[in-house]
LOMARZA-251360 format. One record per residue (C-alpha): residue in three letters; x, y, z. Coordinates in nm, 2 decimals. Last residue first. Example, Ala and Ser with C-alpha at 12.3 -4.5 7.8 and 13.67 -1.06 7.14 Angstrom:
REM LOMARZA-251360
+-----+--------+--------+--------+
|  aa |   east |  north |     up |
+-----+--------+--------+--------+
| SER |   1.37 |  -0.11 |   0.71 |
| ALA |   1.23 |  -0.45 |   0.78 |
+-----+--------+--------+--------+
END
This chain:
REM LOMARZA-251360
+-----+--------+--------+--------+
|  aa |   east |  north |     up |
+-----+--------+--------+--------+
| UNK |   3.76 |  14.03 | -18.44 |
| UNK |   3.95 |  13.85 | -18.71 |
| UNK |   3.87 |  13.56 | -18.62 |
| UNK |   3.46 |  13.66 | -18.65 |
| UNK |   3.53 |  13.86 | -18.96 |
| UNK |   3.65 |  13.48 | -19.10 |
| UNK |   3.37 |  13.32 | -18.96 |
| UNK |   3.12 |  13.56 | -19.09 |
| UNK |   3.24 |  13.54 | -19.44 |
| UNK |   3.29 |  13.16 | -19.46 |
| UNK |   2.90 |  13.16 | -19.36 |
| UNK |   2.78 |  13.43 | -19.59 |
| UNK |   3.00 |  13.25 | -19.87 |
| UNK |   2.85 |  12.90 | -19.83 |
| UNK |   2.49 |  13.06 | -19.81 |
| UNK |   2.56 |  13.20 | -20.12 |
| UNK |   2.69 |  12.89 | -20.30 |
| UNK |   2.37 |  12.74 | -20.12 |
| UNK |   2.15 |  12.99 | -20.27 |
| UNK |   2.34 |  12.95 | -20.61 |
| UNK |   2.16 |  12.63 | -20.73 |
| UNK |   1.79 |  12.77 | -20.68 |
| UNK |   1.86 |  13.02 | -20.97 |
| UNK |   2.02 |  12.74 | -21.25 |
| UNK |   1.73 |  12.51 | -21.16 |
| UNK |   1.47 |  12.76 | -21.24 |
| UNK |   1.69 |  12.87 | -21.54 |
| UNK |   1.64 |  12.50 | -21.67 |
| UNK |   1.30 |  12.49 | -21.57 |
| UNK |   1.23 |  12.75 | -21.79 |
| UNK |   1.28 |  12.54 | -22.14 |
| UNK |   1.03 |  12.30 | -21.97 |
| UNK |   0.68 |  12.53 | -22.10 |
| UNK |   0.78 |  12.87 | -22.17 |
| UNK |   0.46 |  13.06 | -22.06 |
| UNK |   0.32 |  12.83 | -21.81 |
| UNK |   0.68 |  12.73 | -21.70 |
| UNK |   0.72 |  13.11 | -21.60 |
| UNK |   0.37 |  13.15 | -21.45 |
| UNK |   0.42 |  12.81 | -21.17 |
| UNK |   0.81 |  12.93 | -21.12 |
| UNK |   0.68 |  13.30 | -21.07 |
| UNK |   0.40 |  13.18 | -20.81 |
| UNK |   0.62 |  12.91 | -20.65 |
| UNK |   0.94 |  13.17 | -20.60 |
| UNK |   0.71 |  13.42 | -20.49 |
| UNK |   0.58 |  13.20 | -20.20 |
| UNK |   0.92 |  13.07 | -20.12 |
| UNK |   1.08 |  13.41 | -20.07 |
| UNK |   0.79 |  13.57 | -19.85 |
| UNK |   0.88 |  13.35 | -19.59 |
| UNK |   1.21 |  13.54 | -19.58 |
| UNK |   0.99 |  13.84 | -19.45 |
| UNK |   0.93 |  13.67 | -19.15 |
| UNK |   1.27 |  13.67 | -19.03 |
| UNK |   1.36 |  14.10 | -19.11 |
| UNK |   1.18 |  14.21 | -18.76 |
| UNK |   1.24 |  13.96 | -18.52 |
| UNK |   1.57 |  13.89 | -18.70 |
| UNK |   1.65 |  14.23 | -18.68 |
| UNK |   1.55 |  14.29 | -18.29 |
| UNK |   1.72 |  13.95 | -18.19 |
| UNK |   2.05 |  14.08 | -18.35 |
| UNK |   2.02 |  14.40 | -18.17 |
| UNK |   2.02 |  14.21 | -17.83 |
| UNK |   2.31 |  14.06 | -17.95 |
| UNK |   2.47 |  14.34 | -18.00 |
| UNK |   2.38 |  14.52 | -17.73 |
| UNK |   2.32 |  14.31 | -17.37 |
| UNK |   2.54 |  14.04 | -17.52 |
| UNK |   2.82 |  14.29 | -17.64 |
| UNK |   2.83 |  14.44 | -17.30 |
| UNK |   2.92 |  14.13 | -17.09 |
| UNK |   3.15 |  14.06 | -17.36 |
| UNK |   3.35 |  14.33 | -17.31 |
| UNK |   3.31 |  14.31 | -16.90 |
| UNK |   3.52 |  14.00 | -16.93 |
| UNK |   3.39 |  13.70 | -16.90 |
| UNK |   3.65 |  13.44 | -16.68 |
| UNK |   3.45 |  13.47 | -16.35 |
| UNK |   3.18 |  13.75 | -16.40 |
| UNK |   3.13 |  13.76 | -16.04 |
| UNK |   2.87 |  13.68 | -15.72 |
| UNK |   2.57 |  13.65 | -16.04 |
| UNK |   2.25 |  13.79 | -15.92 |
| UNK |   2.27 |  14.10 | -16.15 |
| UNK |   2.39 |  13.90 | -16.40 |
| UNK |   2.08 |  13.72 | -16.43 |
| UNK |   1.89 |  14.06 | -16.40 |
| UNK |   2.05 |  14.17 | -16.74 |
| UNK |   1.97 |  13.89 | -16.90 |
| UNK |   1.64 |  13.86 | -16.85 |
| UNK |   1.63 |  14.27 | -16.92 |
| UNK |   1.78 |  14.14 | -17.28 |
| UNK |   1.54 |  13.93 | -17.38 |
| UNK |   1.23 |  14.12 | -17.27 |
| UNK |   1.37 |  14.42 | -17.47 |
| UNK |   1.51 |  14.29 | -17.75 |
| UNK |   1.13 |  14.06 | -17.77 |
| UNK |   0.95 |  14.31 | -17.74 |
| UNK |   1.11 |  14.58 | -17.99 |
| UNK |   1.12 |  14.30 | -18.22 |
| UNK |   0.75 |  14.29 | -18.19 |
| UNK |   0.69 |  14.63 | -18.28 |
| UNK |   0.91 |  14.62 | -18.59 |
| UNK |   0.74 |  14.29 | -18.77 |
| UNK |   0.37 |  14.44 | -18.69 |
| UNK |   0.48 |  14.78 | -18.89 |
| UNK |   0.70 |  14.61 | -19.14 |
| UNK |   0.44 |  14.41 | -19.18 |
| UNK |   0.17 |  14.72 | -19.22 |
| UNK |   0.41 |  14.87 | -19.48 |
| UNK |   0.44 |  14.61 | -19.71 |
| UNK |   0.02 |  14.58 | -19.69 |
| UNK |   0.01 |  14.91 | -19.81 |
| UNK |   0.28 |  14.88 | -20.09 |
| UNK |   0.10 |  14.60 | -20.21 |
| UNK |  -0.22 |  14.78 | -20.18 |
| UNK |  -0.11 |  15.05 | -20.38 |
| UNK |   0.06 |  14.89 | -20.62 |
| UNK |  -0.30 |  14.66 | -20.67 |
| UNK |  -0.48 |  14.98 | -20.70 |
| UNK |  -0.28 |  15.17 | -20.94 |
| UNK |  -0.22 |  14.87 | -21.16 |
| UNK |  -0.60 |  14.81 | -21.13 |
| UNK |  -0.65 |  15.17 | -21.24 |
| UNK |  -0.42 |  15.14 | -21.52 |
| UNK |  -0.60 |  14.85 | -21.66 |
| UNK |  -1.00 |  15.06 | -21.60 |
| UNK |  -0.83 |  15.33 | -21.80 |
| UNK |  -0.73 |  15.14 | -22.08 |
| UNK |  -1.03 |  14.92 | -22.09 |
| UNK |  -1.26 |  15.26 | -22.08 |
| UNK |  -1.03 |  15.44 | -22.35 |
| UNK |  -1.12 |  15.12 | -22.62 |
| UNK |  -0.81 |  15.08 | -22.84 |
| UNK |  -0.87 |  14.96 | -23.22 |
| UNK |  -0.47 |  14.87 | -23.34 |
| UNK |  -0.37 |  14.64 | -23.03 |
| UNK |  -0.01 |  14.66 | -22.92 |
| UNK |  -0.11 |  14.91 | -22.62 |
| UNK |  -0.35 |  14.68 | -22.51 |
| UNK |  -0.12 |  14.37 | -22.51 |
| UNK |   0.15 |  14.59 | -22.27 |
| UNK |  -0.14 |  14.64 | -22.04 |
| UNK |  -0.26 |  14.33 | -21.99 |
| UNK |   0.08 |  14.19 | -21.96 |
| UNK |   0.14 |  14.43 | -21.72 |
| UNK |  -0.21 |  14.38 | -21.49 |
| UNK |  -0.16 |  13.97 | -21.57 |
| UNK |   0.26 |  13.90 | -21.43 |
| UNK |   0.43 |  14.25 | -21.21 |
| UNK |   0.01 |  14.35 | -21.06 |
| UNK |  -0.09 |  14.04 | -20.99 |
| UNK |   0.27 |  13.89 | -20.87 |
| UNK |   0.31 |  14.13 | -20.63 |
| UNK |  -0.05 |  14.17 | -20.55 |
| UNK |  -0.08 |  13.81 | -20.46 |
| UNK |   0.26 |  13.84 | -20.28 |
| UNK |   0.18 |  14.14 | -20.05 |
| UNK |  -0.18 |  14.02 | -19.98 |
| UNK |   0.00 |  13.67 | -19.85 |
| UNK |   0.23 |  13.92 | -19.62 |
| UNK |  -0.07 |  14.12 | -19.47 |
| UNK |  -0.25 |  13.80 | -19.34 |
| UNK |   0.11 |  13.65 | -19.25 |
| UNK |   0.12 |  13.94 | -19.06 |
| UNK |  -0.10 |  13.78 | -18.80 |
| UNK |   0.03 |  13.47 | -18.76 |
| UNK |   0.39 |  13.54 | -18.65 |
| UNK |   0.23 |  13.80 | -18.43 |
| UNK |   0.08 |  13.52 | -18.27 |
| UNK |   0.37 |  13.32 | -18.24 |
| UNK |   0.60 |  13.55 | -18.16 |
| UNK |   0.72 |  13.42 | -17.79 |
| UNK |   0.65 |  13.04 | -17.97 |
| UNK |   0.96 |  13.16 | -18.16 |
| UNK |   1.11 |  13.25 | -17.89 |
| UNK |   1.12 |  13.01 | -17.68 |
| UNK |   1.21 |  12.78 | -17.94 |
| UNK |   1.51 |  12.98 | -18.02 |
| UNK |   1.57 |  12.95 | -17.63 |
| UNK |   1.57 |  12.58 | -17.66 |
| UNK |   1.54 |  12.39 | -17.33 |
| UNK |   1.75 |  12.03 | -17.43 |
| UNK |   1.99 |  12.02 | -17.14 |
| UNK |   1.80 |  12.20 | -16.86 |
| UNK |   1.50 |  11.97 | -16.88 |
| UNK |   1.22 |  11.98 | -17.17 |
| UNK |   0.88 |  12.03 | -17.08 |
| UNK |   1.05 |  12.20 | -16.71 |
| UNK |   1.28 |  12.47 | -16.86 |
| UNK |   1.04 |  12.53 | -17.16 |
| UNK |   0.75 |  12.65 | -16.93 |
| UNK |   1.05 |  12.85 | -16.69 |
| UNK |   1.13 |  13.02 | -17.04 |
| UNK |   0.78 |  13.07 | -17.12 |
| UNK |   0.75 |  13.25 | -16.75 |
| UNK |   1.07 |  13.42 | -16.87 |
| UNK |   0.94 |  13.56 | -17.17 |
| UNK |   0.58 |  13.67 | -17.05 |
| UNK |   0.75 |  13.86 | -16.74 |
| UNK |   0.98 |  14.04 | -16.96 |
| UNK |   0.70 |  14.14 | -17.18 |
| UNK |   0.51 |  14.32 | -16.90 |
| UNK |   0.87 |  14.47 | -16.71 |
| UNK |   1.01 |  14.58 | -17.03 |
| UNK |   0.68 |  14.79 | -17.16 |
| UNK |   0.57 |  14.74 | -17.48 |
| UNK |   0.23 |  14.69 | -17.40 |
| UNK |   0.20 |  14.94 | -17.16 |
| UNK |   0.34 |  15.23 | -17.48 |
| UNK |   0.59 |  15.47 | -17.38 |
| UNK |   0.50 |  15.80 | -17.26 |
| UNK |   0.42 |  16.06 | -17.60 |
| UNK |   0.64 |  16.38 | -17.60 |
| UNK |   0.46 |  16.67 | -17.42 |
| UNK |   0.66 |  16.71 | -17.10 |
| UNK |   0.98 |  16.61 | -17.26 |
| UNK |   0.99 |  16.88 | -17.54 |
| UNK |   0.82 |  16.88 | -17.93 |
| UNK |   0.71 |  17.26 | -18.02 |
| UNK |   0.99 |  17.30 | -18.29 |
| UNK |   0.75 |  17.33 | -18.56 |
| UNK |   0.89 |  17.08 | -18.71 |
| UNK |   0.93 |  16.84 | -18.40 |
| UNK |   0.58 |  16.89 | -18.35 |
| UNK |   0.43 |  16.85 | -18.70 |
| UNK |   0.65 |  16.52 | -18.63 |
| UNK |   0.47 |  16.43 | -18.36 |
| UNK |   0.15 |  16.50 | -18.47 |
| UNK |   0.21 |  16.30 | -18.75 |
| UNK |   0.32 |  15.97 | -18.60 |
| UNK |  -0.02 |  15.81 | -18.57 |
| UNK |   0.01 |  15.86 | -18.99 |
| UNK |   0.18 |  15.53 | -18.98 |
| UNK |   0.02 |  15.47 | -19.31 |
| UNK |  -0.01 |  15.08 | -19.19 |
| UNK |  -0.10 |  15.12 | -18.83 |
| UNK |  -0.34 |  15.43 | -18.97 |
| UNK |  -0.52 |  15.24 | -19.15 |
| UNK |  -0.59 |  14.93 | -18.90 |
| UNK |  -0.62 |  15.15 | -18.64 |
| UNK |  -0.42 |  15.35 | -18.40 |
| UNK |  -0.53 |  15.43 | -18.03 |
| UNK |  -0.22 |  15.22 | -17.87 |
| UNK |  -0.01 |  15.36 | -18.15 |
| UNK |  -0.05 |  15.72 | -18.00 |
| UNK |   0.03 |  15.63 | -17.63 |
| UNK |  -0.14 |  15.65 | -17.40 |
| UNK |  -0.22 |  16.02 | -17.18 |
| UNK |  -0.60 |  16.01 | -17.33 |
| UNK |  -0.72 |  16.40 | -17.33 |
| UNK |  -0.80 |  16.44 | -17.69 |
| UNK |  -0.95 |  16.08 | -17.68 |
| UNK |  -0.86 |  15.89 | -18.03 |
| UNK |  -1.17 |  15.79 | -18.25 |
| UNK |  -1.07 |  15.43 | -18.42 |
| UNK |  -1.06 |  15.39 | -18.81 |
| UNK |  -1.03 |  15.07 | -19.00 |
| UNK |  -1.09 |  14.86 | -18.70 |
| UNK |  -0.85 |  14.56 | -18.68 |
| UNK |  -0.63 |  14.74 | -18.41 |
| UNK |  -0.90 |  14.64 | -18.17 |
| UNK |  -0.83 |  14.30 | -18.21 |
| UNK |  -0.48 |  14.41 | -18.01 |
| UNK |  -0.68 |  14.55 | -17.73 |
| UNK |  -0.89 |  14.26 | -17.62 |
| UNK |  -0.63 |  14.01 | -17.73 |
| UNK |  -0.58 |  13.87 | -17.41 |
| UNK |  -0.94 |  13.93 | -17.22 |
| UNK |  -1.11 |  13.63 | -17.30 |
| UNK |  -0.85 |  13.42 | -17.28 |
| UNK |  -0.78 |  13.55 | -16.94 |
| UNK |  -0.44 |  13.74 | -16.89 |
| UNK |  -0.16 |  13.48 | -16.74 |
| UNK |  -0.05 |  13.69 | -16.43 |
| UNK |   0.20 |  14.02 | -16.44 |
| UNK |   0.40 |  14.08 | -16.14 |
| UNK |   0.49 |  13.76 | -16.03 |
| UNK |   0.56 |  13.71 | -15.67 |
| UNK |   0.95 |  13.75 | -15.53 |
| UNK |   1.08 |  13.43 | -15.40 |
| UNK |   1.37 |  13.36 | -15.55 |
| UNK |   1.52 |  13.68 | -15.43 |
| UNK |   1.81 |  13.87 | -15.59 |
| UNK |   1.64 |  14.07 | -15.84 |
| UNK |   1.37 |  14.18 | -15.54 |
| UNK |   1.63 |  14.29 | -15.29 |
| UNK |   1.83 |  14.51 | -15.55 |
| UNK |   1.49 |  14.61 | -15.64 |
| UNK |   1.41 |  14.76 | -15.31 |
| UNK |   1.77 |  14.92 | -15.26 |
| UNK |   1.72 |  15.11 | -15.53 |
| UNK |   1.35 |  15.21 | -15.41 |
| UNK |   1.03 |  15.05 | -15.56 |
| UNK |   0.77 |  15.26 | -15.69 |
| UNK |   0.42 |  15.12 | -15.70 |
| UNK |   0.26 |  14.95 | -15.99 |
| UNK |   0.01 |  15.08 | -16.19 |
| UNK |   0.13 |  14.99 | -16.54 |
| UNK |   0.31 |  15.35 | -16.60 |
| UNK |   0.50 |  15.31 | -16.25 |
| UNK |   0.70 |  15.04 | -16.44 |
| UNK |   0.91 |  14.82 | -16.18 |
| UNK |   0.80 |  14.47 | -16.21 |
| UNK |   1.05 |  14.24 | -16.15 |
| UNK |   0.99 |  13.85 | -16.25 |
| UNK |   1.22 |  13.59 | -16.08 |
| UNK |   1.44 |  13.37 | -16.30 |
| UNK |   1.56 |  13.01 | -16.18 |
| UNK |   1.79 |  12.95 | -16.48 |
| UNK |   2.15 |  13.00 | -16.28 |
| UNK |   2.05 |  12.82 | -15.97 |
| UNK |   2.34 |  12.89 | -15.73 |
| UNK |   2.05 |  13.17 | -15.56 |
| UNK |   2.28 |  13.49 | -15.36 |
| UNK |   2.26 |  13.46 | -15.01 |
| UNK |   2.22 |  13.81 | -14.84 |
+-----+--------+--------+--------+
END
């Protein structure tokens, strides 16, 4: 069997049972990673179809079939994405020592490797021909891979920082004013520490659902990334000069790399938000004095940045 020489022509192989596709033998997708000419599995969706299920996920509450065999997240809402209280059952399970293979949840379609392997590579192959060989950015790739999910917890994310700073800057100061104040009205006091409550609580809330969105999609994008290049060296005649080490360390550590900054990334866009809001309150309250310490605070990020970097290179020689 000729083996393809071109090292960024990908072919898409779907072998999930769980999305409806029939079962392939070993020697089948042997024959289908090696082929150029192998049909795509999984299409474009229509537009009006492509968020269908996600939007769903918007619903406070959704009713859950008894007898549905998906996945618990898949028949989450909006609450219960957050609260991760989908997971429940599964831990009463596990307590009560009830939880074996036959009864523990399949995996969910969406995150499937063979569905979001498919979207990656045919992005890839988008990138491949925009750009040319030379200048196709996989970072792009992946970022535009995200996109949507980028978007999305920003909604979460913004409620995280106005809380944040709602609840640490006016609901505090509110507080700390009322307690200093000699004739006290019980309904003011009560009605501050119930807007502390409620703004903590939706902070905490809204953490939560990131971390939620943030987690599922690194999940994606390891797992598409790393079955893309798993089938690549699948097709290759030899490793040549890569040793089996590294072949290993790409498919794991690497691919762990993509999960955390998939999942950790968009929290650094909370950094600049905060650091407007606090700078904007502090020189409110201390006029230009606090642009001093501003200045003092933004000047050891790039010391910081200097030491993470001479850090890594020097556990990198080492290693």
């Amino acid at each position: 069997m000729k083996v393809p020489q071109d090292k960024h022509q990908i072919e898409l192989v779907g072998i999930s049972s769980s999305l409806g596709q029939r079962k392939l033998s070993g020697e089948d997708v042997m024959t289908r990673a090696l082929s150029l000419d192998a049909p795509l599995e999984f299409g474009t969706p229509r537009k009006s179809r492509k968020y269908a299920e996600s939007r769903k996920m918007l619903l406070p509450f959704r009713i859950k079939s008894k007898h549905s065999a998906a996945h618990p997240i898949d028949q989450a809402g909006l609450i219960s994405s957050a609260l991760f209280s989908w997971e429940t059952p599964i831990m009463l399970k596990g307590y009560q020592r009830k939880l074996h293979m036959n009864n523990v949840p399949p995996l969910s379609n969406y995150d499937a490797t063979a569905l979001n392997n498919s979207r990656l590579e045919r992005m890839w192959q988008e990138e491949l021909k925009k750009k040319g060989e030379k200048r196709a950015s996989l970072f792009h790739v992946a970022i535009r891979y995200q996109k949507t999910r980028l978007l999305i917890s920003g909604i979460p994310m913004a409620l995280y920082v106005l809380m944040s700073f709602t609840s640490a800057t006016v609901i505090l100061q509110s507080i700390l004013q009322y307690t200093e104040r000699q004739s006290k009205k019980v309904s003011l006091g009560v009605g501050l520490c119930f807007a502390l409550f409620s703004s903590e609580a939706i902070r905490s809330t809204m953490f939560a659902l990131v971390w939620a969105i943030n987690n599922r999609t690194g999940i994606r994008l390891r797992s598409a990334a790393t079955n893309m290049v798993f089938k690549k060296i699948v097709r290759l005649r030899g490793l040549g000069n890569t040793s089996v080490g590294e072949v290993i360390n790409v498919l794991s550590n690497d691919g762990q790399r993509l999960f955390e900054a998939a999942t950790f990334g968009p929290l650094l866009l909370l950094i600049p938000f905060l650091l407007l809001l606090g700078a904007a309150y502090t020189i409110l309250l201390l006029k230009t004095s606090a642009l001093v310490g501003i200045a003092i605070f933004l000047l050891y990020w790039p010391i910081q940045v200097f030491s993470f970097v001479k850090g890594y290179n020097a556990q990198w020689f080492v290693d």
